[in-house]
N, C-alpha and C positions, 0 to 999 in steps of 0.2 A: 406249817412250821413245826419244827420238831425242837421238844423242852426238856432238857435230862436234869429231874431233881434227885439231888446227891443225900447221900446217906436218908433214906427215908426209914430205916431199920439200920440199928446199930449192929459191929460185927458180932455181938455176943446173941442178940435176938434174930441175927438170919442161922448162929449158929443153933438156938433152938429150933425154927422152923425148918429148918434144912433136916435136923436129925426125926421130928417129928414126920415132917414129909416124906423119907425114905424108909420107915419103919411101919408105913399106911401101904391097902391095898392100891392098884392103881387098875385102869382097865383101859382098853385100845380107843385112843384117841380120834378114830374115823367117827366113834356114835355120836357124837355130837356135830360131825360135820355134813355141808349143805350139801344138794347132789352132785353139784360140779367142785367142789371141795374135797370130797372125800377120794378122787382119782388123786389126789399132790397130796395127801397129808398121812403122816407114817411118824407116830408118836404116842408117848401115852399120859393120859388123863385123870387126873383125880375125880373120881366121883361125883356130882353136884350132892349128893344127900352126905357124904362126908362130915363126920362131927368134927374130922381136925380140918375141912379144907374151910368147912362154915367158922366155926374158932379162929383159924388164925389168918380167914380175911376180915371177920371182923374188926380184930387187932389194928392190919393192914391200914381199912379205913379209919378208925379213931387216931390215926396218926395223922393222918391227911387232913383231917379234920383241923387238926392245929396247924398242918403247914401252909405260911404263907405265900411260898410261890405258888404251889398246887392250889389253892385257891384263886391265885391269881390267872393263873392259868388256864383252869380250869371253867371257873365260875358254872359249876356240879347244881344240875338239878335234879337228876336222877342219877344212880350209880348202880351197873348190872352187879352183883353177888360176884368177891374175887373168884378165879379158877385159878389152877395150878395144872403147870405141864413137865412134863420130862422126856429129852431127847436123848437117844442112845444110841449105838450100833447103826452110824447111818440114818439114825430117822431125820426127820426133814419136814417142813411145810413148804410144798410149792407156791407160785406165785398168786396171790389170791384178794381177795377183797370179802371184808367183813360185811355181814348181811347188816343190811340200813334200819332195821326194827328188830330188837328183840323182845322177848319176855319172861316176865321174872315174876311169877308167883301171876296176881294178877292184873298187873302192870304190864304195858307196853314203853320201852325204851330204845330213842329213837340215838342211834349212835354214833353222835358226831366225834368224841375222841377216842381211841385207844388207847392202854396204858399197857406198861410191861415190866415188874419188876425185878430183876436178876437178882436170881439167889444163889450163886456162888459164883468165882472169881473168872475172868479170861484165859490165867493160863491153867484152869483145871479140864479144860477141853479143847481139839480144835474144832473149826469149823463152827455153825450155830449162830452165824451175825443174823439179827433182825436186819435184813435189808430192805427199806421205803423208799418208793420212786415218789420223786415229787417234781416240780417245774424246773428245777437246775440237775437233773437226772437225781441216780440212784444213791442212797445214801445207806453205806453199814453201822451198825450199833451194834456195840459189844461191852457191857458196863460191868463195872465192879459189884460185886455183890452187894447189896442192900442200897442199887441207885435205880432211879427209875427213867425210863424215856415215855415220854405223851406224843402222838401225833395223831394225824387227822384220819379219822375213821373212812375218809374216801379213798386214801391211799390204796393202789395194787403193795403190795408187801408180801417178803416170805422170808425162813427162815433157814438157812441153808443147812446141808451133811453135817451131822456130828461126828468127825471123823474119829474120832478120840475123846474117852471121858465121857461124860455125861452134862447138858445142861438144863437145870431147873428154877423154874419162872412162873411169878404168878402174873395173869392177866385179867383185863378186865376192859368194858367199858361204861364210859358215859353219854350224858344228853345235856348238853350244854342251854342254862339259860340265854345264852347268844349263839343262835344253830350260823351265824355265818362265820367260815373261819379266816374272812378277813377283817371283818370287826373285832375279832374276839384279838387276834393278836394285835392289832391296835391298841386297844383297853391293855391287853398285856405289855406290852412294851410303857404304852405311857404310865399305869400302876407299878411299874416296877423303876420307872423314873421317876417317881414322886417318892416314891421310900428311898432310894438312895439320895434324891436332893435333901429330902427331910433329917438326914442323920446333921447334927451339930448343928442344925440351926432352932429358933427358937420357936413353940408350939405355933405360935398366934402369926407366924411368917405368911404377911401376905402374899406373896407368888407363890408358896406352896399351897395356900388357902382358893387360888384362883384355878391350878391345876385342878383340884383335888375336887373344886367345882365343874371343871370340863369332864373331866373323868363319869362322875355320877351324872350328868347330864346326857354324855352320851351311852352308860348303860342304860340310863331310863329309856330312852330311844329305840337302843336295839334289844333291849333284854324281852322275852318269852316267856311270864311266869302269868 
């Protein structure tokens, strides 16, 4: 399932990270990728020791941190350190699949979702869709700066030609306290039908009070902590 949360950065704070970001060193996007990754991938990379890429995914996260659909969504039990990418001149990610474990310092994170957040607009570039195959085929994403898309880290996905302009993006992944991601959008769907029934009715609403009990019953069920 794929989740595009809006405005997760206001346009004045993609405009600071944006001017920050292109004012940093950047280096070739292949060092970080896997053996058969590195033939499809032709872009470039901020750093991981980065004091502005460390900065301002901190940022990134303490926003998420408050949002409610990305928690909904999400339900984050590990979260890999943001990165930041920029495509230029043709660069490109071929079609690829995220490795299933990473590691971050000295943590192992097992990567059930990807995230991707655009930082500047569609028409300042062509080309550059995140394209995700999933069960009803392929799907392009192209978002407004400061939105985000989540999808499932099994997905094959690439990121096509920048034919024009440039585009810049921070990514990242997680480890989901529910590693299936047909339960997880379960819980998601029926979480996010209980906050829209809940608007205007009254706290102590028993059929919101008996969701609200299926709900936490079936994360205790499937949840991994």
């Amino acid at each position: 399932m794929l989740i595009v949360i809006e405005n997760v950065l206001s346009p004045d704070e993609v405009a600071v990270a944006r001017q920050r970001l292109l004012e940093t060193e950047w280096e070739d996007g292949r060092v970080t990728a896997g053996s058969r990754s590195i033939a499809v991938k032709q872009n470039l990379q901020m750093p991981e020791d980065s004091p502005v890429a460390i900065e301002l995914g901190q940022a990134i996260l303490r926003r998420l941190a408050d949002n409610p659909q990305f928690i909904s969504a999400a339900l984050a039990e590990r979260i890999y350190p943001p990165k930041f990418n920029l495509y230029q001149d043709g660069g490109h990610y071929g079609l690829h699949v995220d490795a299933a474990v990473m590691r971050s310092g000295d943590t192992s994170i097992r990567t059930d979702l990807s995230a991707t957040l655009f930082l500047n607009d569609p028409d300042e570039y062509d080309g550059g869709e995140l394209t995700i195959e999933g069960p009803f085929g392929a799907q392009a994403v192209k978002l407004a700066a400061g939105d985000m898309v989540l999808y499932p880290s099994t997905s094959l996905h690439e990121v096509t030609p920048v034919t024009r302009g440039f585009r810049l993006a921070c990514f990242f992944w997680m480890q989901s306290m529910v590693r299936d991601e047909g339960e997880r959008a379960l819980l998601y769907d029926l979480d996010q039908s209980i906050q829209t029934l809940s608007a205007g009715r009254a706290k102590d609403d028993p059929d919101i009070d008996r969701l609200t009990h299926i709900y936490h019953n079936l994360l205790r069920r499937w949840a991994e902590v």
